[in-house]
C-alpha positions as CSV (number, residue, x, y, z in Angstrom):
1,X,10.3,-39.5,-33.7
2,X,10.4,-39.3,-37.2
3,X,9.6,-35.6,-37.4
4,X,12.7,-35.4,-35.3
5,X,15.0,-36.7,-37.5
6,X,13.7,-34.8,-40.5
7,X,14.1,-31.4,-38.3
8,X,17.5,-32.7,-37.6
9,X,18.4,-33.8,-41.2
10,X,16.6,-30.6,-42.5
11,X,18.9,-28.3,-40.0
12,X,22.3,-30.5,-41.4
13,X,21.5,-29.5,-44.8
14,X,20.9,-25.8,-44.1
15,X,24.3,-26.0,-42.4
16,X,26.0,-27.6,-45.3
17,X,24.3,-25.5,-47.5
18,X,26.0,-22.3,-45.7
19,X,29.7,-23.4,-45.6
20,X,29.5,-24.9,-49.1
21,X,29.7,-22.2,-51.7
22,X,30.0,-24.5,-54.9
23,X,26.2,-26.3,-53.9
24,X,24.7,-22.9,-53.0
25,X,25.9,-21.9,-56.3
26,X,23.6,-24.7,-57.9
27,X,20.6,-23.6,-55.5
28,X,18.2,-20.2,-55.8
29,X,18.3,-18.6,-52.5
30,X,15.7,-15.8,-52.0
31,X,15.8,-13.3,-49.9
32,X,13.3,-13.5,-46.8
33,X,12.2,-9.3,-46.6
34,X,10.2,-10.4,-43.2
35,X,12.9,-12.4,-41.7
36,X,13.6,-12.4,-38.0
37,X,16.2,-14.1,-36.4
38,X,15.7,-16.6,-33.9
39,X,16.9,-16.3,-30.2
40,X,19.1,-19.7,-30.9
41,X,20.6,-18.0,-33.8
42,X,22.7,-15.6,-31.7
43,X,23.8,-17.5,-29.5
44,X,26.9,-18.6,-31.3
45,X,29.4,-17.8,-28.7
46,X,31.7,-15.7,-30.9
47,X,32.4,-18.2,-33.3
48,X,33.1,-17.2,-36.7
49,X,29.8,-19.1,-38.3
50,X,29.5,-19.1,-42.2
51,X,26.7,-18.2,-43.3
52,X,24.9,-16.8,-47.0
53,X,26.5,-13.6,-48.3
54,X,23.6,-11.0,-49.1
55,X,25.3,-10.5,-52.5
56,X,24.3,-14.0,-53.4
57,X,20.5,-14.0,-52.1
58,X,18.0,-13.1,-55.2
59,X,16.3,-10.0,-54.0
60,X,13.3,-10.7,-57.1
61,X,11.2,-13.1,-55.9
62,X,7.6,-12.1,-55.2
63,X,5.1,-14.0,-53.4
64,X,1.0,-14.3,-53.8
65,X,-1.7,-15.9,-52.7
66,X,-3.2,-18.7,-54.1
67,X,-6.5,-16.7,-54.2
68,X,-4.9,-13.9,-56.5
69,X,-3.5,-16.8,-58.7
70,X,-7.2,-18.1,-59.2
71,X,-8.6,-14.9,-60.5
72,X,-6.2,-14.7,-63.1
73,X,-6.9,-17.5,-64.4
74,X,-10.7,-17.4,-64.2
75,X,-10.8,-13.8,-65.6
């Protein structure tokens, strides 16, 4: 039940998140390269649905494995 209500709480904030320009401004939003769109997602009946602006997602960030991490700092 619990789970639940983070998912929900968690899917609130993503929607706030998206309409409100002035918090998203105060938050680092990265770029997913892999991304694919769930089936839920397009299902939006034509409404006009905010969402992020590419313009404002940072394309920079990189990604490693823990694994790579650990040799670099043993070596």
């Amino acid at each position: 039940m619990e789970d639940a209500k983070e998912g929900e709480d968690y899917e609130k904030f993503l929607d706030e998140l998206e309409e409100d320009q002035e918090m998203r401004s105060k938050i680092a939003l990265y770029r997913n390269e892999n991304y694919q769109r769930a089936d839920t997602a397009s299902m939006t009946d034509g409404e006009d649905v905010p969402s992020v602006p590419l313009d404002e997602l940072l394309g920079d960030l990189t990604l490693e494995d823990d694994e790579h991490e650990d040799e670099e700092m043993e070596g």
